[in-house]
C-alpha positions as a Markdown table, in Angstrom:
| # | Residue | x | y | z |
|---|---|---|---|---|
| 1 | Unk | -31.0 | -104.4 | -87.7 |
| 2 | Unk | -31.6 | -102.0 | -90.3 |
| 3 | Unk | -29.0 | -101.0 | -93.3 |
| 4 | Unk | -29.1 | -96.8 | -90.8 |
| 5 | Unk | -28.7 | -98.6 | -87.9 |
| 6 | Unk | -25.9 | -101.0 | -88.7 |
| 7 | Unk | -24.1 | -98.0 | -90.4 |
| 8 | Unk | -24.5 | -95.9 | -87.3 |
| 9 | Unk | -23.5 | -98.6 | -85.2 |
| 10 | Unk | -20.4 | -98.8 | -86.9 |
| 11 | Unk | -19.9 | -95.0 | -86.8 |
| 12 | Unk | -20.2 | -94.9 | -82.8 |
| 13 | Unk | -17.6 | -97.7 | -82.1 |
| 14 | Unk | -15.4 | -96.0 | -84.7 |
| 15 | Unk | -15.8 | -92.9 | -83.3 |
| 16 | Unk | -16.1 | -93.6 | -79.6 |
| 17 | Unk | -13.1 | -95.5 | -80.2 |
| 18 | Unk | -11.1 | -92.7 | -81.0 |
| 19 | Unk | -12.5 | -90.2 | -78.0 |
| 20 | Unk | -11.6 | -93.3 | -75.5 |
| 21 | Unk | -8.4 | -93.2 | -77.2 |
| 22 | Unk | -7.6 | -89.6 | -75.6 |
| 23 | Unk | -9.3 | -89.8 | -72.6 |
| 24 | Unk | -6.1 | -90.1 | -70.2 |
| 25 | Unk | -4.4 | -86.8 | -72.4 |
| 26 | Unk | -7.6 | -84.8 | -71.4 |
| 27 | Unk | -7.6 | -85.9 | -68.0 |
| 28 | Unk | -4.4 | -85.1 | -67.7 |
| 29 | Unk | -4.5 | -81.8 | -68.1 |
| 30 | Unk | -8.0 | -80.7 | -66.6 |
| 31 | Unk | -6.1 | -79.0 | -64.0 |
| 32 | Unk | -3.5 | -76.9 | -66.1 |
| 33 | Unk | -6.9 | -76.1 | -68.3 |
| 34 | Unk | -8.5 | -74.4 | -65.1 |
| 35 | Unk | -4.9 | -72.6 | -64.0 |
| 36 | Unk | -4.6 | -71.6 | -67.6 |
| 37 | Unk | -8.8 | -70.2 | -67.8 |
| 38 | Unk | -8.6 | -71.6 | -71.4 |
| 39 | Unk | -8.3 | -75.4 | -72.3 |
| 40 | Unk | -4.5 | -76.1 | -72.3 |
| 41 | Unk | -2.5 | -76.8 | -75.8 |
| 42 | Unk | -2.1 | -80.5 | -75.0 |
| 43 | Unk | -6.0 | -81.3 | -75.0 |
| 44 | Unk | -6.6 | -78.7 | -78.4 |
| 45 | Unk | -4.1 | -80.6 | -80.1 |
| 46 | Unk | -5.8 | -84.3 | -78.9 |
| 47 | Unk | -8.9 | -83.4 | -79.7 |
| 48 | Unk | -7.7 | -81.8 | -83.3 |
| 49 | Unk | -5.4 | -84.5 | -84.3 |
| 50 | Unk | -8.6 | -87.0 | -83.3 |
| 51 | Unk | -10.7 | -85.1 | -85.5 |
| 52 | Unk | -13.6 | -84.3 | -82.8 |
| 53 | Unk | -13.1 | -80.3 | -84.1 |
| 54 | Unk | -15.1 | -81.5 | -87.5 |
| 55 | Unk | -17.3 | -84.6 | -86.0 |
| 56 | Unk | -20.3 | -82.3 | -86.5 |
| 57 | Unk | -19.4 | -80.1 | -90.3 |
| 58 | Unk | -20.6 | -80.9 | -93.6 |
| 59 | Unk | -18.7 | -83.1 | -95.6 |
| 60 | Unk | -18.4 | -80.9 | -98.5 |
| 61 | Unk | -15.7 | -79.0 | -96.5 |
| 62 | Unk | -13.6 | -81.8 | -94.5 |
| 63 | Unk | -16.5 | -82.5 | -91.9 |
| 64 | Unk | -17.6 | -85.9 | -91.0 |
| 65 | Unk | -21.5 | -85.1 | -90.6 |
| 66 | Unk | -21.7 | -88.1 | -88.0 |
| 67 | Unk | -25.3 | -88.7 | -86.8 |
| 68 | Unk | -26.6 | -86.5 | -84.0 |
| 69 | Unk | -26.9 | -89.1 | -81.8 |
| 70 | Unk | -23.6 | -90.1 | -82.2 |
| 71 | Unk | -22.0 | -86.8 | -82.3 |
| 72 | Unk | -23.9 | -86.6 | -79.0 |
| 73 | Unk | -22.4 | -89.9 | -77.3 |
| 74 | Unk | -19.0 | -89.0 | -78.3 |
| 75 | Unk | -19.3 | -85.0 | -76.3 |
| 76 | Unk | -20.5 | -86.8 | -73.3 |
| 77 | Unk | -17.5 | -89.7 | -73.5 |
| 78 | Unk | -15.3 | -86.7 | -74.0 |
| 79 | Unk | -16.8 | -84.8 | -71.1 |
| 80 | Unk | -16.3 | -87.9 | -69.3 |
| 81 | Unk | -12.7 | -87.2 | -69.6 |
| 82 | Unk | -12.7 | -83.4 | -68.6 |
| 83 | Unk | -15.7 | -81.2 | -68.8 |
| 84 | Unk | -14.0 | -78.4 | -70.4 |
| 85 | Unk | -12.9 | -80.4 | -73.3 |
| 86 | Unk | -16.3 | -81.9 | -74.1 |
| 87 | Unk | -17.6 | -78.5 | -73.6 |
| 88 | Unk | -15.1 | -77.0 | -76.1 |
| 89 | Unk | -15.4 | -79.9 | -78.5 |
| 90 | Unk | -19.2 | -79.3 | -78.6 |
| 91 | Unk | -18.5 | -75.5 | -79.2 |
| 92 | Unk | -15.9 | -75.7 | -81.9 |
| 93 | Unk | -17.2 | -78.6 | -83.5 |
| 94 | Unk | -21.1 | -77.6 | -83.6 |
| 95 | Unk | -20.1 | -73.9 | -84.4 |
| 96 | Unk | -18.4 | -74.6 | -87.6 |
| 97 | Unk | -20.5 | -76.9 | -88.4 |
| 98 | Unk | -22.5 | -74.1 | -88.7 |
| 99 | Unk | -20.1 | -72.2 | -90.6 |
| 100 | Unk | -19.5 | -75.2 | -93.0 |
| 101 | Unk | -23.6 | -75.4 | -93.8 |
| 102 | Unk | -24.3 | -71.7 | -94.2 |
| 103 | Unk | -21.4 | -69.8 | -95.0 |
| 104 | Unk | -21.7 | -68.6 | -98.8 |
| 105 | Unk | -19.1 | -69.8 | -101.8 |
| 106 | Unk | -17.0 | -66.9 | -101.9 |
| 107 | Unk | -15.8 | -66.7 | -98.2 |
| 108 | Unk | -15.6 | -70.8 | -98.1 |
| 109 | Unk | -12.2 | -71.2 | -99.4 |
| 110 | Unk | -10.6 | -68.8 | -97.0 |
| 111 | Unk | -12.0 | -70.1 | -93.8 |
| 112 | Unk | -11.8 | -73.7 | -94.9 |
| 113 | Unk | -8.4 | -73.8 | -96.0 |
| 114 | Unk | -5.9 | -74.9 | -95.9 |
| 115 | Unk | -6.8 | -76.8 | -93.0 |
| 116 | Unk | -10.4 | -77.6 | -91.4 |
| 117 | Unk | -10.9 | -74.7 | -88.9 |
| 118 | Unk | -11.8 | -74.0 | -85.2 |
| 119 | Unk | -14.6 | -71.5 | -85.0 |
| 120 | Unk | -15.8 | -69.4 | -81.9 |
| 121 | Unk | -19.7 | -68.9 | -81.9 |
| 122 | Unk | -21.2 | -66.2 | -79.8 |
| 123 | Unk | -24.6 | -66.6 | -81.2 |
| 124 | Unk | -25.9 | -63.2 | -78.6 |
| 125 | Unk | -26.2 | -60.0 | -81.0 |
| 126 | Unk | -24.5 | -58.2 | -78.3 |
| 127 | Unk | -22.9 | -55.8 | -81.2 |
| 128 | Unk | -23.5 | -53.9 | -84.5 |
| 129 | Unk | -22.1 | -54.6 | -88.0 |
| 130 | Unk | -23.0 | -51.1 | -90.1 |
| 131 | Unk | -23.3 | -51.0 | -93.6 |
| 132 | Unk | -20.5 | -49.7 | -95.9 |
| 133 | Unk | -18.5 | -50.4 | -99.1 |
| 134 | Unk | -18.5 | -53.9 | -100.0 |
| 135 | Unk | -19.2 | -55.4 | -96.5 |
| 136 | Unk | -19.7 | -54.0 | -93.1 |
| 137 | Unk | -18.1 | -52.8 | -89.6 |
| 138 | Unk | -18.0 | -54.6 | -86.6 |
| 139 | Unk | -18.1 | -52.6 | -83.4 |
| 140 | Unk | -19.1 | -54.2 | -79.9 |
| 141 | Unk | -18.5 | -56.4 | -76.9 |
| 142 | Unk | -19.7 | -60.0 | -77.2 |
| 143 | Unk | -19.9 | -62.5 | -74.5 |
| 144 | Unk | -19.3 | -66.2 | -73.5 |
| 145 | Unk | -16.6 | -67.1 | -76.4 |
| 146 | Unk | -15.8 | -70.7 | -74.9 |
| 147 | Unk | -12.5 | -71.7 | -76.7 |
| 148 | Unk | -11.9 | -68.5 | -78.3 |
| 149 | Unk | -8.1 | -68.4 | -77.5 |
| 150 | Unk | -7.4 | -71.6 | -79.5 |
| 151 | Unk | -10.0 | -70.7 | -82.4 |
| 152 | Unk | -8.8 | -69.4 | -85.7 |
| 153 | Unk | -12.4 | -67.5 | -86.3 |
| 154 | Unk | -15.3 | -66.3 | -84.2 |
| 155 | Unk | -19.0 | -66.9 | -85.2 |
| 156 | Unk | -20.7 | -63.5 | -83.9 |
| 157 | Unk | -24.2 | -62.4 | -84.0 |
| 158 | Unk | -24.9 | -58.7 | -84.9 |
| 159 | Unk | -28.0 | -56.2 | -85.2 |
| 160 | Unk | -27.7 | -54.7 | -88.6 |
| 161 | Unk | -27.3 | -51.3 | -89.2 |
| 162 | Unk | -27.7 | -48.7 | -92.0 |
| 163 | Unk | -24.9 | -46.3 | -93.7 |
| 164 | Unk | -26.1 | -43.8 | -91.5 |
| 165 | Unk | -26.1 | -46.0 | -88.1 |
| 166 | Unk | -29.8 | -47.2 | -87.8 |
| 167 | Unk | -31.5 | -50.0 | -87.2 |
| 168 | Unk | -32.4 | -52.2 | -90.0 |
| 169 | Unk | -35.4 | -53.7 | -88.9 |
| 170 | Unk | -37.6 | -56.9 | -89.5 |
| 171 | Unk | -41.2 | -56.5 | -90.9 |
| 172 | Unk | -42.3 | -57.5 | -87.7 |
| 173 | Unk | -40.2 | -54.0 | -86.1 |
| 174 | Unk | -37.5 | -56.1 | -84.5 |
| 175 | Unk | -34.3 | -55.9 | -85.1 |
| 176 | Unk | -32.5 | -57.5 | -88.1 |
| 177 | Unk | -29.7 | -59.6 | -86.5 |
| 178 | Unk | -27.1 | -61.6 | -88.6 |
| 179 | Unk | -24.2 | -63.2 | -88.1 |
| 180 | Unk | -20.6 | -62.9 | -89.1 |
| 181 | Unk | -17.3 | -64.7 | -89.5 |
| 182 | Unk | -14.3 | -62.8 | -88.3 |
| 183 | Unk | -10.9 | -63.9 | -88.0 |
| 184 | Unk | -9.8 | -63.4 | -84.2 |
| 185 | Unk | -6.8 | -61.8 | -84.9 |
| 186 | Unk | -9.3 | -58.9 | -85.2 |
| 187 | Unk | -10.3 | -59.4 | -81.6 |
| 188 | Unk | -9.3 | -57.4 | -78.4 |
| 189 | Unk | -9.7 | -60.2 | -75.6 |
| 190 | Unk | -10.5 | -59.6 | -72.6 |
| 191 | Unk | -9.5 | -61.6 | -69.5 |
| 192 | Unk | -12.6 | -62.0 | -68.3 |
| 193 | Unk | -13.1 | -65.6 | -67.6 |
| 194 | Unk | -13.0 | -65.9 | -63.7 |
| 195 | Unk | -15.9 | -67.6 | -62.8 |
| 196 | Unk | -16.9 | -70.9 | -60.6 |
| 197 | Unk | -17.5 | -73.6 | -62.9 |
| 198 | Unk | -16.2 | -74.1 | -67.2 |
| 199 | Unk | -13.0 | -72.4 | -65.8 |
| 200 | Unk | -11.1 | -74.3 | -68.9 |
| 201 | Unk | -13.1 | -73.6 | -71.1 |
| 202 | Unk | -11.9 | -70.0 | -71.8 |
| 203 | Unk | -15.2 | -68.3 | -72.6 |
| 204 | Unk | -13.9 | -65.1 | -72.3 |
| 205 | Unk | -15.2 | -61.5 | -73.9 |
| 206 | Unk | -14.2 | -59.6 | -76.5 |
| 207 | Unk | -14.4 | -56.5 | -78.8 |
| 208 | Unk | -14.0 | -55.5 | -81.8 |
| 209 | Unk | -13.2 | -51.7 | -83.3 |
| 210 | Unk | -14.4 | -51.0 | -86.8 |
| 211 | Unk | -13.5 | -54.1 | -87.8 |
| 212 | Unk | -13.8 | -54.5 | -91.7 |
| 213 | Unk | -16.0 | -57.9 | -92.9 |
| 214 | Unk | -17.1 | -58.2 | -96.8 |
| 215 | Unk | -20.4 | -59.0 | -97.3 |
| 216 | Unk | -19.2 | -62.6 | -98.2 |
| 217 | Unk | -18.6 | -63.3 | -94.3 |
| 218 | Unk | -22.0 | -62.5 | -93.4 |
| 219 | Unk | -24.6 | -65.6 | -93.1 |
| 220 | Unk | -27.9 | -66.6 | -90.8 |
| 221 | Unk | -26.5 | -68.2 | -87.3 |
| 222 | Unk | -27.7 | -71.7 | -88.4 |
| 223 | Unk | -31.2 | -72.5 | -89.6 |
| 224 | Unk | -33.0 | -74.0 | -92.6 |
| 225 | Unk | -31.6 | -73.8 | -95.9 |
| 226 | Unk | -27.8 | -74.5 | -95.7 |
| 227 | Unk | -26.1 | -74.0 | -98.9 |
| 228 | Unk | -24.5 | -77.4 | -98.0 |
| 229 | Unk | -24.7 | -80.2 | -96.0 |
| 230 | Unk | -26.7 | -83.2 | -95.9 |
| 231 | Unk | -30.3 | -83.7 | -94.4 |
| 232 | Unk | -29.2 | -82.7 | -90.5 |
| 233 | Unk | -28.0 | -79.8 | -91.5 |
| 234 | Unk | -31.5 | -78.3 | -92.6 |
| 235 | Unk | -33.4 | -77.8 | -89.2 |
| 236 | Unk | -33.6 | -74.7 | -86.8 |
| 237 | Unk | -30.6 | -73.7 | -85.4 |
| 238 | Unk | -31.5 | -75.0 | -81.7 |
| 239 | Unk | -32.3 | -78.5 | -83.2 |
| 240 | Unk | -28.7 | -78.4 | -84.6 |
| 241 | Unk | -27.3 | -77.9 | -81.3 |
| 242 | Unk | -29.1 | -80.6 | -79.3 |
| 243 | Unk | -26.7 | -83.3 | -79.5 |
| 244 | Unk | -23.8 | -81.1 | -78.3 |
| 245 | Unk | -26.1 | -79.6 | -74.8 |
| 246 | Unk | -27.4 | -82.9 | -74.0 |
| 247 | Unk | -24.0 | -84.6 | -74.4 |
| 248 | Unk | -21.9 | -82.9 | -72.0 |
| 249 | Unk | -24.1 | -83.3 | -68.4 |
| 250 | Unk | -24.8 | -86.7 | -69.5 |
| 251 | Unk | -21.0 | -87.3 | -69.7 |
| 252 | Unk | -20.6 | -85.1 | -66.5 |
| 253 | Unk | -23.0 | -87.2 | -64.8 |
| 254 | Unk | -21.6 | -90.4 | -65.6 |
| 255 | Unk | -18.3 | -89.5 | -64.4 |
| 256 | Unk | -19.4 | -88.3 | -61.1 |
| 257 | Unk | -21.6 | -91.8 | -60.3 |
| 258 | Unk | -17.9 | -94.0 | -61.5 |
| 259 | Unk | -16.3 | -91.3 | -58.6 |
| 260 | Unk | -18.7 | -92.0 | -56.3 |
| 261 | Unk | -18.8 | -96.2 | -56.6 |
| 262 | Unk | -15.0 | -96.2 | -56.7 |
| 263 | Unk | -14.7 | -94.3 | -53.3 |
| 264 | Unk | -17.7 | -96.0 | -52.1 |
| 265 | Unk | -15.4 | -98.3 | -50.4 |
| 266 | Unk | -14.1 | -96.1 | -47.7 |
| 267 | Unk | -15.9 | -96.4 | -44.2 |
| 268 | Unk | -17.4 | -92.6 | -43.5 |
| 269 | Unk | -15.9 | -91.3 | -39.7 |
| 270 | Unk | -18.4 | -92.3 | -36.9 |
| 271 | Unk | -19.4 | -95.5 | -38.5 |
| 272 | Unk | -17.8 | -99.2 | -39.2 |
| 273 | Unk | -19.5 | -100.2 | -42.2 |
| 274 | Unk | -18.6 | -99.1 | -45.7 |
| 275 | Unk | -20.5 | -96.2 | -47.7 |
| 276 | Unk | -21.5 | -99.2 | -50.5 |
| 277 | Unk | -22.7 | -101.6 | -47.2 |
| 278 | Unk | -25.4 | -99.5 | -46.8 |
| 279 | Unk | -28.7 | -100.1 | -48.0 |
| 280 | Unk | -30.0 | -96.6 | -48.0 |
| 281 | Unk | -27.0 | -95.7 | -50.3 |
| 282 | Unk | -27.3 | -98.7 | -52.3 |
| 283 | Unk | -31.3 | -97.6 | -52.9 |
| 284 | Unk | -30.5 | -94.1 | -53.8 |
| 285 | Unk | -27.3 | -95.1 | -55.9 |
| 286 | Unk | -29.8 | -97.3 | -57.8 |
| 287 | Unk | -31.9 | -95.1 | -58.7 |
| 288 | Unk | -29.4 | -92.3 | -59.8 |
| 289 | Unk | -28.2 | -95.1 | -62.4 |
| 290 | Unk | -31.5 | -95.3 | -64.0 |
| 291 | Unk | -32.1 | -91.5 | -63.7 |
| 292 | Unk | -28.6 | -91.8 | -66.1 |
| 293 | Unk | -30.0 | -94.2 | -67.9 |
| 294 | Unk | -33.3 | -92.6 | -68.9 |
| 295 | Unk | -32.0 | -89.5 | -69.7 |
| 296 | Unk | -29.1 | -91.3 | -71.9 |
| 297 | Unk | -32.0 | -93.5 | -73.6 |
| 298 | Unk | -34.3 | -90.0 | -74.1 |
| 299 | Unk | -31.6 | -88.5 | -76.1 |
| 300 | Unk | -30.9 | -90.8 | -78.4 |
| 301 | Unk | -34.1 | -91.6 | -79.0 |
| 302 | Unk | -35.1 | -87.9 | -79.4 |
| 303 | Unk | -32.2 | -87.6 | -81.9 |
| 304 | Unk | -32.9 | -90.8 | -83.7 |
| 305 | Unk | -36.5 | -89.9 | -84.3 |
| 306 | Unk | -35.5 | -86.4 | -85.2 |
| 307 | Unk | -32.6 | -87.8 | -88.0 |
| 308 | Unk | -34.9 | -90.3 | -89.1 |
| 309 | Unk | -37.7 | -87.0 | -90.1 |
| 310 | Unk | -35.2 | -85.4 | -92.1 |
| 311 | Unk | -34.1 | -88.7 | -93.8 |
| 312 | Unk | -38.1 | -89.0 | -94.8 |
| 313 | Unk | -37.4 | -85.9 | -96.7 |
| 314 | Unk | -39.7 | -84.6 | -93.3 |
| 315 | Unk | -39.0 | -81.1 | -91.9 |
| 316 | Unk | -38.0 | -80.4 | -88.4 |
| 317 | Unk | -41.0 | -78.3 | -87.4 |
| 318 | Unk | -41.2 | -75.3 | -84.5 |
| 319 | Unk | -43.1 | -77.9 | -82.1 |
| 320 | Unk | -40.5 | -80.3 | -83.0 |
| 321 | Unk | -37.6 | -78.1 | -82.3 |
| 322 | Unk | -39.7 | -77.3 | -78.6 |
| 323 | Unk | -39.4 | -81.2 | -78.0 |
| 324 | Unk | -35.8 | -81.8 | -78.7 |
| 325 | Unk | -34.8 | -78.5 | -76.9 |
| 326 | Unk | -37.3 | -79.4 | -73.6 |
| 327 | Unk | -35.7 | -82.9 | -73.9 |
| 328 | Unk | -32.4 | -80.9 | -73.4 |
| 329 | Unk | -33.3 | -78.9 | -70.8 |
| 330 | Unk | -34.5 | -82.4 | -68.7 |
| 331 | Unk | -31.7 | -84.6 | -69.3 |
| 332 | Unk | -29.6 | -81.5 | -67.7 |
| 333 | Unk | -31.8 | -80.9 | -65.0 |
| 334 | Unk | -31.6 | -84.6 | -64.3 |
| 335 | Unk | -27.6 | -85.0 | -64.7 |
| 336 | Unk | -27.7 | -81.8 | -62.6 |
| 337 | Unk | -29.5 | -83.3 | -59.4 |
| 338 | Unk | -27.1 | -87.1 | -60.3 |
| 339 | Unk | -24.1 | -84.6 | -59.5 |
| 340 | Unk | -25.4 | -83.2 | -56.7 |
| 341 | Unk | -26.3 | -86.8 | -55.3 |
| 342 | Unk | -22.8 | -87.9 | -55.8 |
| 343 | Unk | -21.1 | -84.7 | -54.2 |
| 344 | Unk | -23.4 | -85.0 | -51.0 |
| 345 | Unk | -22.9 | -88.8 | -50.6 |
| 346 | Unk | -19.4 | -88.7 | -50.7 |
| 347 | Unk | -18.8 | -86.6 | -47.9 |
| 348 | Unk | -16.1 | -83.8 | -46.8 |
| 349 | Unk | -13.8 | -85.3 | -48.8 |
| 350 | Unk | -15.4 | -84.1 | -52.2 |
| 351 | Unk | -15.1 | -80.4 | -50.5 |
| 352 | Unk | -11.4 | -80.0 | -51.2 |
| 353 | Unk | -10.5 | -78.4 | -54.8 |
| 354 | Unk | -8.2 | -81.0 | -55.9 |
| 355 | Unk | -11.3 | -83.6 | -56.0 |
| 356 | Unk | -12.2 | -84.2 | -59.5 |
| 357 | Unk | -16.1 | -84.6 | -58.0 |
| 358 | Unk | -15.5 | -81.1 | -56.4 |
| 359 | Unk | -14.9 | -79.7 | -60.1 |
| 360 | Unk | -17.2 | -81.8 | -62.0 |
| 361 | Unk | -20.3 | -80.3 | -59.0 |
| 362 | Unk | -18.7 | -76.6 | -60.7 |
| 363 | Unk | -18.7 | -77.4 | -64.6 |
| 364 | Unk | -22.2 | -78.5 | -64.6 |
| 365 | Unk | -23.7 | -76.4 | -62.5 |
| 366 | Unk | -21.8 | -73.6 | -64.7 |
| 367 | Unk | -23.3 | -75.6 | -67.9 |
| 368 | Unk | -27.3 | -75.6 | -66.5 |
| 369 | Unk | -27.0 | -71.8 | -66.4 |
| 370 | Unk | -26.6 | -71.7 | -70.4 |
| 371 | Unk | -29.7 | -69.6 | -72.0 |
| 372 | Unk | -30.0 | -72.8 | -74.0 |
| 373 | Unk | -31.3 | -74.8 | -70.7 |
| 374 | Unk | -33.0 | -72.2 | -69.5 |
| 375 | Unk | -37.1 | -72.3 | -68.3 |
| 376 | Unk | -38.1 | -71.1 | -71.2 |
| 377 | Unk | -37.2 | -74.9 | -72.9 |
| 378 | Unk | -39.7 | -76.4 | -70.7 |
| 379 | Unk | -42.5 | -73.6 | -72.0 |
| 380 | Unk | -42.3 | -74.3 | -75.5 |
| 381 | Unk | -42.2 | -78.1 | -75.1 |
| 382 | Unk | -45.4 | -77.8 | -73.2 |
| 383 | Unk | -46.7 | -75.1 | -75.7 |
| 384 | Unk | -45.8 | -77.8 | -77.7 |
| 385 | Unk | -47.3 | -80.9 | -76.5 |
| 386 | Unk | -50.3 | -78.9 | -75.6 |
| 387 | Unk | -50.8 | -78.2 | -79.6 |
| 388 | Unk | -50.6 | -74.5 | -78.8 |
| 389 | Unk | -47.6 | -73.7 | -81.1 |
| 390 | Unk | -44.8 | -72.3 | -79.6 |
| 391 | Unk | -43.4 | -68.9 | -80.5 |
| 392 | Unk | -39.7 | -67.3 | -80.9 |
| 393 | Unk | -36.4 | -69.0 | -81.8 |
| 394 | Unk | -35.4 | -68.9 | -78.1 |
C-alpha cells in the first residue's frame, strides 16, 4: 500500500469514525428537521461540534482539506443517518470550502473568525450586484438556500452591473456573473420551503434590498486559481462538488436496502412464506447490492484518479470535469432506481409517512432533480468520451 493510500486510509476510519459517532443524534431528529422545514438545532450543533461543517475547506483557515473521496464516504455515512443532514453537511461544508479557497485576504479575517463559519451557496445568478463606492449593491431573489437558517453567510451568485444599472458583459456578450459573500443578517427569508422531498433541509428563498458588499466580498463561485488551498482546491467548480452530489444518494441508497433486509422478515398478506424466502426477491435484492456496490466503487475510483491528477501537478481538464460530473449524474440515477426497488418491495407498509423508507423514496427523488444531475451531465461526458470537447460550465 502506498505512503497516499495508507494516509488516506487512516483519514476515512478517523473520520468515518466520528460521522458514525452521531449517527443516532441525527436520526433522532429527522422528524423534528421536516416539522421544523430547516434541519433542527440538535443535528447543526452534532454535525458542528464533529467538525463535518469544515471536512471539505482549506487548511489555511481551520479546514481539514480531507481527500475527495473521503469527504465523499463520510456525506453518504451521514446521509445514512438522515438525508437532510448529509445534504446540509455537503452544502455548508463544500460551500465554504469554496469561500476558504477563493475569497481574497482582506475579507478573510471577518468571515473566518473568530470561529470557522457555516456558509449558504446559491451558486444561480438569480440577482444583481451594481457597482458603486467601494463595493456594490445587492438587489434580488435567490433560490434553493439549503441550510440558510443555521448559516452565518450566504454564497450568492450575481450578474454584474454598471453605476448606471447595465449589464457588464463578457467578451463573448454574456453576462458577467460573480459571486458574493453576504452576511444573512442582511437577508429577508422567505418561507418558502414546502415541497415533497429535502423538507429538512431548509432550502428556502430569499432577498436582498440594496444590500451594501465592499469589493473585498466579491470572488469567482469556485474554479481554478484559489488564492489558497492545496492541490483539490484548483479544479472547475463542478469537479469540486463531486464528492458532496455523489455522496448523499449513495448514502440514501444504502439505508433504504438495510430497511428493506431488516423488514424482509415479515410474511406479505396472502402468502405464508417470508419476503427474504423468496427467490425472486432474493435475485433482485442481489442485484440491487451490486448496483450499490458499483456505483460506490465508481466514485471513489473517479475521485481517486481525479486527486491523484492534481497531485502529478496535472490539471483537471473540461473533458475531465464532464467525466466526474456524468459519473455523478449515474451513481444518482442508479441509487435513484435502488430506492425505488426497496419502496416497491416492501409493500403498503412503506406508504405510511412515519416510515423512514417512505421519506428516504422523497429526499432522493428531491436530490435527482438538482441542476447538477440533470441530462445535460450525461451530454458532456459523452461529448467527452467521444473526443468532441464539451462546452459551458453547466
Amino acid at each position: 500500500m502506498s505512503r497516499i493510500s495508507t494516509q488516506r486510509q487512516r483519514e476515512r476510519t478517523e473520520w468515518l469514525g466520528r460521522a458514525e459517532a452521531i449517527h443516532a443524534v441525527l436520526a433522532d431528529h429527522t422528524a423534528e428537521s421536516i416539522r421544523l422545514r430547516t434541519l433542527a438545532p440538535a443535528s447543526v450543533d452534532a454535525l458542528e461540534e464533529s467538525g463535518m461543517f469544515a471536512i471539505s475547506g482549506a487548511e489555511e483557515v481551520g479546514g481539514d482539506a480531507l481527500h475527495p473521496a473521503t469527504q465523499m464516504e463520510v456525506f453518504a455515512e451521514l446521509t445514512r443517518a438522515d438525508v437532510a443532514a448529509g445534504w446540509c453537511a455537503m452544502i455548508q461544508s463544500m460551500t465554504t470550502g469554496l469561500v476558504s479557497a477563493h475569497l481574497s485576504d482582506d475579507a478573510l479575517n471577518e468571515v473566518f473568525g473568530p470561529s470557522y463559519p457555516r456558509v449558504a451557496g446559491t451558486a444561480n445568478p438569480e440577482g444583481e450586484a451594481r457597482r458603486c463606492d467601494g463595493g456594490q449593491r445587492l438587489n434580488g431573489r435567490w433560490s434553493f438556500a439549503s441550510g440558510v437558517r443555521h448559516c452565518n453567510w450566504v454564497l450568492a451568485g450575481a450578474r454584474q452591473l454598471d453605476r448606471d444599472g447595465e449589464p457588464l458583459l463578457t467578451e463573448s456578450g454574456a453576462p458577467r456573473i460573480h459571486a458574493v459573500v453576504a452576511p444573512t443578517g442582511a437577508l429577508d427569508l422567505e418561507d418558502s420551503w414546502h415541497v415533497m422531498g429535502l423538507q429538512g433541509t431548509g432550502s428556502s428563498h430569499y432577498r436582498m434590498h440594496d444590500v451594501f458588499v465592499p469589493d473585498a466580498f466579491a470572488m469567482p463561485f469556485g474554479g481554478p486559481n484559489p488564492q489558497r488551498g492545496s492541490a483539490w482546491f484548483d479544479v472547475p467548480t463542478i469537479t469540486f462538488l463531486c464528492p458532496g452530489h455523489a455522496g448523499v444518494p449513495l448514502g440514501a441508497a444504502q439505508r433504504a436496502l438495510e430497511l428493506l433486509r431488516d423488514a424482509a422478515t415479515r410474511t406479505r398478506f396472502g402468502t405464508n412464506t417470508a419476503i427474504a424466502d423468496r427467490g425472486a426477491f432474493q435475485r433482485d435484492f442481489g442485484i440491487a447490492s451490486h448496483r450499490w456496490e458499483a456505483a460506490r466503487a465508481h466514485a471513489i475510483e473517479a475521485l481517486e484518479w481525479a486527486m491523484a491528477k492534481r497531485e502529478a501537478g496535472e490539471p483537471i481538464t473540461l473533458a475531465d470535469d464532464a467525466r466526474l460530473r456524468g459519473m455523478v449524474a449515474w451513481v444518482t440515477d442508479t441509487c435513484v432506481e435502488i430506492v425505488r426497488f426497496a419502496h416497491h418491495s416492501l409493500g403498503g407498509a412503506a406508504n405510511f409517512e412515519e416510515h423512514p423508507l417512505q421519506q428516504i423514496l422523497r429526499d432522493i427523488q428531491a436530490a435527482s432533480q438538482h441542476i447538477f444531475v440533470a441530462d445535460l451531465a450525461y451530454e458532456r461526458s459523452g461529448a467527452a468520451w467521444l473526443e468532441h470537447p464539451p462546452r459551458g460550465a453547466l
